[in-house]
C-alpha positions in Angstrom: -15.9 10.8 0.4 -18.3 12.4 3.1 -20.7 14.0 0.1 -20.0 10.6 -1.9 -21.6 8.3 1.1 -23.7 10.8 2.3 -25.4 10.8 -1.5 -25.7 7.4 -1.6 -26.1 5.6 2.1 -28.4 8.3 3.5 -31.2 9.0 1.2 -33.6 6.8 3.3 -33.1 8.4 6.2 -33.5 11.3 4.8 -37.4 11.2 4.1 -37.6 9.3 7.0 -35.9 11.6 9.7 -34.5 14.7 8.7 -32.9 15.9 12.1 -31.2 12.5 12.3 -30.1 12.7 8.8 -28.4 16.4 9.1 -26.8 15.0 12.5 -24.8 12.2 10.7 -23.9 13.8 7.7 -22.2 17.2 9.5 -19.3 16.4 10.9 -18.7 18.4 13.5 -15.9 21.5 12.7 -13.6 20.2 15.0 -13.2 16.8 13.8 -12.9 17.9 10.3 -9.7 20.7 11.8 -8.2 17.7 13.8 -7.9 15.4 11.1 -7.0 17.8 8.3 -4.3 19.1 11.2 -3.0 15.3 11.2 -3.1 15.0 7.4 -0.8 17.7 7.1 2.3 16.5 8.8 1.7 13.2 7.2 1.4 14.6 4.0 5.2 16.2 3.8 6.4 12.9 5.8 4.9 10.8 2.8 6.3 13.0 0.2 10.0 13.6 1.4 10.2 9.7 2.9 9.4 8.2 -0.6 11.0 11.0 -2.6 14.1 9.7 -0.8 13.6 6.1 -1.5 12.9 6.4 -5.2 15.7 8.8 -5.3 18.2 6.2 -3.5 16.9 3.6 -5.5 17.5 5.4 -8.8 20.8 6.7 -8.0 21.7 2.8 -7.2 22.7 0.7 -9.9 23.2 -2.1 -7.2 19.3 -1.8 -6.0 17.8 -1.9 -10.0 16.7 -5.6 -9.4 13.3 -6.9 -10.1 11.9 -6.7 -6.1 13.2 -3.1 -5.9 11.2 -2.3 -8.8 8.2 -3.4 -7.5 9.2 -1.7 -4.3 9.3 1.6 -6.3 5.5 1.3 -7.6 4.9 1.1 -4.0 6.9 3.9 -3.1 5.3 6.1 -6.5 1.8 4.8 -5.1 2.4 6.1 -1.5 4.1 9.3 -3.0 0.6 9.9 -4.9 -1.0 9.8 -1.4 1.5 12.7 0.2 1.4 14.4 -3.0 -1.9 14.6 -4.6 -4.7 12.8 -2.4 -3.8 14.4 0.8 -3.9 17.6 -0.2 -7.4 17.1 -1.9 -8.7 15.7 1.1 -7.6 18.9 3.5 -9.3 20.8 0.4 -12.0 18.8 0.2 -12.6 19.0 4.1 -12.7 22.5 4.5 -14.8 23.8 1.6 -17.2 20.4 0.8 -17.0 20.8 -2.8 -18.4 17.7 -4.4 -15.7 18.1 -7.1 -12.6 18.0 -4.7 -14.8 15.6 -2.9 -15.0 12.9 -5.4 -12.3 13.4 -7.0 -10.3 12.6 -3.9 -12.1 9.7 -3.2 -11.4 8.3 -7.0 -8.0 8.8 -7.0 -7.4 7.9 -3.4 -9.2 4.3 -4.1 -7.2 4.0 -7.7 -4.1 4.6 -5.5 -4.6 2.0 -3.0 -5.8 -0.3 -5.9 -2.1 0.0 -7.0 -1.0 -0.4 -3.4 -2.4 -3.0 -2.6 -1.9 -4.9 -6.2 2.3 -3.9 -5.8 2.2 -6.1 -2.4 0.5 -8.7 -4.1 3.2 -8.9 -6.5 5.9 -8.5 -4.0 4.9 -11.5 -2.5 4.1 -13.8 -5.5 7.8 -12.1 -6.5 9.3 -13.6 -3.1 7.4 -17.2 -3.5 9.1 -17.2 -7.1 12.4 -16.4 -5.8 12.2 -19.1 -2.8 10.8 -21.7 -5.1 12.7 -21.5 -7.8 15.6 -20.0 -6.2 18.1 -21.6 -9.0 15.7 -20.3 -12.3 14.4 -17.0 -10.7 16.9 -14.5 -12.2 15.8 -15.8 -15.7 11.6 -15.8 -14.5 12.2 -12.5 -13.2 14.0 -9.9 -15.0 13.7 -6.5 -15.0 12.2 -6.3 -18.8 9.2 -8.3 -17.5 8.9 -6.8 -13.9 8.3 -3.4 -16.0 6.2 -4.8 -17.9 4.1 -6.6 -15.5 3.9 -3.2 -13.3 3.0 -1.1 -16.8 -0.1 -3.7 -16.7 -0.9 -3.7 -13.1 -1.1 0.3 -13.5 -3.0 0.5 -16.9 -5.6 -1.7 -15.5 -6.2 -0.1 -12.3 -6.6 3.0 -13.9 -9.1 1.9 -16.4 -11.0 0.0 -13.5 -11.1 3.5 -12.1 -13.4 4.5 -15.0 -16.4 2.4 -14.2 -16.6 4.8 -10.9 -18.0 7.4 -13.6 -20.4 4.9 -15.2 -21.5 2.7 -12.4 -20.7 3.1 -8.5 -22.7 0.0 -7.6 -20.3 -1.8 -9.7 -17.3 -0.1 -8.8 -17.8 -1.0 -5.8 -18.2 -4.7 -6.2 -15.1 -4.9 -8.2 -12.9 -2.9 -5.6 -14.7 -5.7 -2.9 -13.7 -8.7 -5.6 -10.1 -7.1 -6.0 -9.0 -6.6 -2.8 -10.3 -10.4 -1.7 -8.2 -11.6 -4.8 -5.2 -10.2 -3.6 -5.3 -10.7 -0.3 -5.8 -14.6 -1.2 -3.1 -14.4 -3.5 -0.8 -12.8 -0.8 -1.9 -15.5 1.7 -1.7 -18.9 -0.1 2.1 -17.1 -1.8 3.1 -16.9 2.2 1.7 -20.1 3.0 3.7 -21.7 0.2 6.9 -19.2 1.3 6.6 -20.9 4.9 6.5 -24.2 3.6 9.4 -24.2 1.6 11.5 -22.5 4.2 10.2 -25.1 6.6 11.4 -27.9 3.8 14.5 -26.0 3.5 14.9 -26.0 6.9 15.3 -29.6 7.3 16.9 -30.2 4.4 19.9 -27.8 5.7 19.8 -29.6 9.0 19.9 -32.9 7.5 22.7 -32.3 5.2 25.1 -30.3 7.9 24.6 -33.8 10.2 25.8 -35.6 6.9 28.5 -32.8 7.0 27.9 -32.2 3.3 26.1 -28.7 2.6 27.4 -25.9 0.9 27.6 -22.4 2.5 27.1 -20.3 -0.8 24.0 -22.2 -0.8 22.9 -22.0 2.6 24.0 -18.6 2.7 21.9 -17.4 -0.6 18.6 -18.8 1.2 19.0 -17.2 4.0 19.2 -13.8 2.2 15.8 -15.2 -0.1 14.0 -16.3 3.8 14.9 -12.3 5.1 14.1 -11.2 1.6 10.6 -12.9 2.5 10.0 -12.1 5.8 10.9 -8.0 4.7 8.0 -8.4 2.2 5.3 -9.8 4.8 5.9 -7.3 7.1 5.2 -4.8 4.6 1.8 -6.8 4.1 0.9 -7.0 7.4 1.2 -3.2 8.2 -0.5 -2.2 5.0 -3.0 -4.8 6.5 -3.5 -3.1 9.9 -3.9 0.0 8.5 -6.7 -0.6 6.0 -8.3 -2.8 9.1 -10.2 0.4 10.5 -11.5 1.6 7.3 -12.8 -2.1 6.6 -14.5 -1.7 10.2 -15.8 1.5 9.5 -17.4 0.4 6.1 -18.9 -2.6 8.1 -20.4 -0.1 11.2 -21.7 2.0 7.8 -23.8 -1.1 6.5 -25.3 -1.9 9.8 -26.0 1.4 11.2 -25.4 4.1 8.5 -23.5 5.9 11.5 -20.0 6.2 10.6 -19.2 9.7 9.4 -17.7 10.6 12.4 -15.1 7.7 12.7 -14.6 7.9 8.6 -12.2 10.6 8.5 -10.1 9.2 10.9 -10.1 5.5 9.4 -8.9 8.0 5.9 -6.1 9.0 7.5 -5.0 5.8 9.4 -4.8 4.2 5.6 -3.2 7.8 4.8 -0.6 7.4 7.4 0.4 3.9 5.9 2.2 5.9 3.4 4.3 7.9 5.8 5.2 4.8 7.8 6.1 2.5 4.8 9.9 4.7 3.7 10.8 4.1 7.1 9.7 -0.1 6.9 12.2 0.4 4.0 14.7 1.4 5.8 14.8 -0.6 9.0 14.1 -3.9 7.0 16.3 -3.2 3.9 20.1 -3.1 5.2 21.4 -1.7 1.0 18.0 0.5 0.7 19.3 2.3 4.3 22.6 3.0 3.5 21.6 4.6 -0.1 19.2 6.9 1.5 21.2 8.2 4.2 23.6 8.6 0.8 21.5 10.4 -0.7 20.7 12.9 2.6 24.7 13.2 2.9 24.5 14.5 -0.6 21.5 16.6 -0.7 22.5 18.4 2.4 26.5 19.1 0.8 25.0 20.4 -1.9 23.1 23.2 0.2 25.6 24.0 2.7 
């Protein structure tokens, strides 16, 4: 993404001051070693922390719900990262071949696309299931989840195309995407904190009239931590693309951001190492499966 933006958001400066120019757009070596050097462990975190998830998940009959499958096109998404993009990127920072350079940066933005879109649906998936709490296993099934992530990927992937044929415009539609979903995620928690808040009362006003039922109050309180799991996953995928966002803004004011780029890379890079362990401190059933699945891996070698 260095040659990408240098290409494109330094040509002025270029005719106008060469030394300045050839000052932003090398990075210095050492920079490029240290974050490469961080990539790395991240990398085989990413890959073996997600490889472990989808692996629990599929070995689970009891985790095949909808939600899990739309955790699993998060987990495929982040697994992309540790296993593809991350690799490109250490590549593509020690040789500067426009071809590993751009390629990275396509797939890297596709991926996150996909990221960012499986969240989105998380949480419209949670404000579904709190809402219509009573209807949501005949909204939701899995037939319908599958098909609604077959969608989400097909079109993200197309989307990726217009990179060849227009950057401009690629760019504006990443810029429209990303404020779409992060609206959508917003007013679906919004309406999530409302109806808990409604539920709240509700539940306090029928234990004074001594007449609620526990299967009832009991099921909501699983779909309420069901919810609060999901926007913690938002939030953190949130606070990592933060710096990026920054760094993009410093670029459009200054043009001076190649040396805090790489490092804003990897902080949305590292979101993919950190999310199999979200998994498994938020989701009790996803926990024990995994640490299943070690127990089993590590019988079979010994």
């Amino acid at each position: 993404m260095w040659n990408h933006f240098n290409e494109t958001g330094t040509t002025n400066s270029t005719v106008k001051n060469g030394s300045r120019t050839a000052k932003i757009c090398l990075m210095p070596e050492v920079i490029i070693i240290v974050n490469c050097a961080l990539n790395v462990p991240l990398m085989l975190i990413s890959i073996v922390g997600n490889c472990l998830v989808l692996a629990a998940i599929t070995r689970s009959p009891s985790l095949r719900t909808p939600s899990m499958l739309f955790l699993c096109s998060l987990a495929v998404s982040d697994l992309l990262v540790g296993f593809v993009i991350q690799p490109l990127y250490i590549a593509s920072g020690f040789t500067r071949i426009n071809v590993l350079d751009n390629l990275w940066f396509l797939v890297s933005f596709a991926t996150c696309g996909i990221s960012l879109c499986s969240i989105t649906v998380i949480s419209v998936d949670r404000f579904l299931a709190l809402h219509y709490h009573m209807r949501y296993p005949t909204l939701v099934t899995k037939s319908r989840a599958i098909l609604t992530l077959a969608l989400m990927w097909i079109f993200i992937c197309i989307l990726s195309g217009i990179y060849c044929l227009n950057r401009n415009v690629y760019f504006l539609v990443i810029a429209l995407g990303v404020g779409l979903c992060l609206l959508i995620s917003i007013v679906a928690y919004i309406g999530i904190f409302r109806i808990v808040r409604h539920q709240q009362l509700q539940i306090h006003t029928q234990q004074q009239a001594v007449q609620v039922r526990t299967v009832d109050v009991s099921n909501m309180r699983k779909l309420k931590r069901s919810a609060l799991n999901s926007f913690v996953f938002f939030i953190v995928m949130v606070l990592f693309y933060v710096p990026m966002s920054v760094a993009m803004a410093v670029y459009l004011i200054t043009e001076e951001w190649e040396h805090a780029w790489g490092f804003t890379t990897t902080a949305v890079f590292m979101n993919s190492s950190i999310n199999p362990f979200l998994y498994c401190w938020r989701l009790g059933k996803l926990r024990k499966a995994v640490v299943k699945t070690v127990k089993k891996i590590l019988s079979k070698q010994s």
